[in-house]
C-alpha positions in Angstrom: -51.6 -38.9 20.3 -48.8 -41.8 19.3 -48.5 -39.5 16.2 -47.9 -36.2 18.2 -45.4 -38.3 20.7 -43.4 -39.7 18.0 -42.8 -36.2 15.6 -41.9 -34.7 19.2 -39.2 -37.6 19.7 -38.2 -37.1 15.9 -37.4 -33.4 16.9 -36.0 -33.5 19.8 -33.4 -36.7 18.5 -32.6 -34.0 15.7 -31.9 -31.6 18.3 -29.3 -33.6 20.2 -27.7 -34.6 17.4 -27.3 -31.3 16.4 -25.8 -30.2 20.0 -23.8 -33.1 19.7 -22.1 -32.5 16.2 -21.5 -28.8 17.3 -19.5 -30.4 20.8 -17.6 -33.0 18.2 -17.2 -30.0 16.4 -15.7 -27.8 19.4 -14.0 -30.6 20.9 -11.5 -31.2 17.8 -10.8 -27.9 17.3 -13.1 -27.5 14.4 -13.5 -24.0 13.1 -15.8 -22.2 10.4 -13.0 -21.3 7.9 -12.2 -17.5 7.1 -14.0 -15.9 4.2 -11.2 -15.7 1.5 -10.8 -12.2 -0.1 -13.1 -10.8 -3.0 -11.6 -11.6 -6.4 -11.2 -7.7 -6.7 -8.7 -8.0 -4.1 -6.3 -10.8 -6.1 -4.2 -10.1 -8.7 -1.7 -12.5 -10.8 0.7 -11.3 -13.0 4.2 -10.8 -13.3 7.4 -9.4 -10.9 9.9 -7.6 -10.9 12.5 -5.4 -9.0 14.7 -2.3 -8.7 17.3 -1.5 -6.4 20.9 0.3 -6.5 19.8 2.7 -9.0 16.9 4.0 -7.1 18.1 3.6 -4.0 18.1 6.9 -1.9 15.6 8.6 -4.2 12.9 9.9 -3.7 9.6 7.6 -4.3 6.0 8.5 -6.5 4.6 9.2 -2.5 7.3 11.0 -1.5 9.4 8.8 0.9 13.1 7.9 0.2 13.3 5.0 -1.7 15.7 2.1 0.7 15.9 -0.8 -1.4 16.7 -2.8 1.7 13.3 -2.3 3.3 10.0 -4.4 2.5 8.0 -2.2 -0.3 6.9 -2.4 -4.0 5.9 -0.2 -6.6 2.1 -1.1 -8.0 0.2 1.3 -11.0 -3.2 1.5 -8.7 -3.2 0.3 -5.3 -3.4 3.3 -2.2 -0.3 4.4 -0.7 0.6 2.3 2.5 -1.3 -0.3 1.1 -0.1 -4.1 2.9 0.2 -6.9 -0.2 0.9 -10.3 0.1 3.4 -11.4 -2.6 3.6 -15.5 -3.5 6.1 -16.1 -6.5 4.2 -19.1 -8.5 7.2 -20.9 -9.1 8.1 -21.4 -5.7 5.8 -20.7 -3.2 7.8 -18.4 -1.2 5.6 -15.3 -0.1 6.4 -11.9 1.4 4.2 -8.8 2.8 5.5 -5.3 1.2 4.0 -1.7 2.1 3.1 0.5 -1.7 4.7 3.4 -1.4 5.4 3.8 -5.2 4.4 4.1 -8.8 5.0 1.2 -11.4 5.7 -1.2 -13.2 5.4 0.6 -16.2 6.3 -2.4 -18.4 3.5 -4.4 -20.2 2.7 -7.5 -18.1 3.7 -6.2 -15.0 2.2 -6.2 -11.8 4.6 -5.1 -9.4 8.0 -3.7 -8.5 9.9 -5.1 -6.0 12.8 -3.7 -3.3 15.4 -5.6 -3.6 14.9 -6.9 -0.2 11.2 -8.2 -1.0 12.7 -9.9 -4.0 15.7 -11.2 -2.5 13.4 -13.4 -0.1 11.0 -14.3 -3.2 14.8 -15.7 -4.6 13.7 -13.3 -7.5 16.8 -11.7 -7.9 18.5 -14.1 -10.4 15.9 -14.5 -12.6 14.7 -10.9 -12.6 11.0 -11.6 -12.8 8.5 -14.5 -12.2 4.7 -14.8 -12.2 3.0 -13.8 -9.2 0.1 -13.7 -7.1 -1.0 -10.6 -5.4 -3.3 -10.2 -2.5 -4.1 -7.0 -0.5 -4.1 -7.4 3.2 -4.9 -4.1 4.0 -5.9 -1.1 2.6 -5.2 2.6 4.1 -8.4 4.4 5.5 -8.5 8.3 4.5 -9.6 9.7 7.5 -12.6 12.5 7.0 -10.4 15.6 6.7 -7.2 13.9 5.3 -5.1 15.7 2.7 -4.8 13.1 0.0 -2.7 14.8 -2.4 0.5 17.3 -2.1 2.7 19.3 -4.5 6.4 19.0 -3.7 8.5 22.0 -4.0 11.8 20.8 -3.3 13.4 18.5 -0.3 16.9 20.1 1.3 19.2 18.4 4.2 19.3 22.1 5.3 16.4 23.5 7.0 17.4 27.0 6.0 17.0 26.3 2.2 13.6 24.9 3.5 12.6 27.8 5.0 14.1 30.4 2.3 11.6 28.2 -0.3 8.8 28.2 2.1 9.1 32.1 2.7 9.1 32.8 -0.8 6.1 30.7 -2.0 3.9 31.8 1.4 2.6 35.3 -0.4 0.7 33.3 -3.5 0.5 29.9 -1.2 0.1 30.1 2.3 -0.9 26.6 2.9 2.8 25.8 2.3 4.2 23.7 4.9 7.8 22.7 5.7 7.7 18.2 6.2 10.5 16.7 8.0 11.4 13.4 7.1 13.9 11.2 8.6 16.1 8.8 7.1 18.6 6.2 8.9 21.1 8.3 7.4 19.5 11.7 6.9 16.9 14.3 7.8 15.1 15.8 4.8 13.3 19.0 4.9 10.6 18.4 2.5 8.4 22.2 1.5 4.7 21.3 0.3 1.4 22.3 -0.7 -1.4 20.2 0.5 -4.9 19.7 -1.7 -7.5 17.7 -0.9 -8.7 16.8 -5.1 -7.0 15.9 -7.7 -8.3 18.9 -9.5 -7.0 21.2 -7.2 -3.6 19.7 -7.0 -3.6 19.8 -11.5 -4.8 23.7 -10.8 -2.1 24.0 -8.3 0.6 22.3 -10.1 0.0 24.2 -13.1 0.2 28.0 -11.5 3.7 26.8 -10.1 4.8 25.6 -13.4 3.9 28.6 -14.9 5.9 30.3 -12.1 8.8 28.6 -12.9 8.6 25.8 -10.0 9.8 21.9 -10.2 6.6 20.5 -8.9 6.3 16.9 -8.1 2.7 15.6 -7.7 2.2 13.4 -4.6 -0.7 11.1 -4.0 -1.7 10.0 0.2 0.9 11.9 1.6 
């Protein structure tokens, strides 16, 4: 009986001072702390950038390239991927969108606008070891076209059209993209494809055909 009385007072002393470390816990402010990311999701390596040459061109997804906006170019990551940049020598950090292809040098991680490597105070040194980590990652909605052959982009939606018109008879999934610019509107004539091995297939009969064709991933 004592026995039974005293494991119940052993309990229920454990209990409140359970309820009591989880009210210390909420009174301070004390929080579980986030899960950090999965290893696969952090990469360390080195930085660099590209500006006025590139600026105005057109990038691997198809977008204008403005060197004064927040983006990188990465070999791997998903179009419209968010990354977190931290140059290791400094600390400083900065969020860029992917919307290109790149680095292609040895070592390399990533290519920087101007503006993202401005505010990593990269620009004077040209590169410096960094640590990447994806925020976010785009979802591919069921249904989305993930690649597109582009056939030419015009400032005059005529030209467009008189592209459009002529590849409809062998491609009538071609579409006329406008794209708009701070400075410009772009008329941008595509085919869309939903595999790689459709885009290759694609890209290959308009070769032959005597097209330009510029492969475009997640646009």
């Amino acid at each position: 009986m004592n026995r039974d009385f005293n494991q119940g007072c052993l309990r229920l002393r454990a209990f409140i001072l359970g309820v009591s470390v989880l009210s210390v816990m909420a009174g301070t402010g004390c929080r579980p702390r986030p899960r950090s990311l999965p290893p696969s999701a952090v990469q360390t390596g080195i930085a660099s950038w590209y500006g006025g040459n590139f600026h105005g061109r057109a990038t691997s997804n198809g977008e204008i390239y403005n060197m004064h906006d927040l983006t990188a170019a990465h070999r791997t990551l998903p179009f419209g991927s968010l990354v977190a940049v931290t140059n290791l020598q400094n600390g400083r950090s900065v969020t860029v969108r992917i919307n290109d292809r790149g680095p292609f040098v040895k070592g390399r991680v990533i290519d920087l606008s101007l503006a993202a490597a401005r505010l990593l105070d990269l620009i004077g040194p040209g590169t410096a070891p960094v640590r990447l980590e994806i925020i976010r990652e785009p979802v591919l909605l069921p249904g989305t076209t993930r690649f597109a052959l582009q056939l030419g982009a015009f400032t005059r939606r005529d030209n467009a059209e008189r592209l459009a018109t002529e590849l409809r008879p062998e491609f009538p999934r071609v579409t006329i993209q406008i794209f708009q610019t701070p400075s410009e509107v772009y008329y941008r004539v595509r085919i869309p494809a939903e595999t790689m091995e459709l885009a290759q297939s694609l890209a290959e009969r308009l070769s032959r055909l005597g097209y330009d064709v510029l492969l475009l991933e997640g646009r």
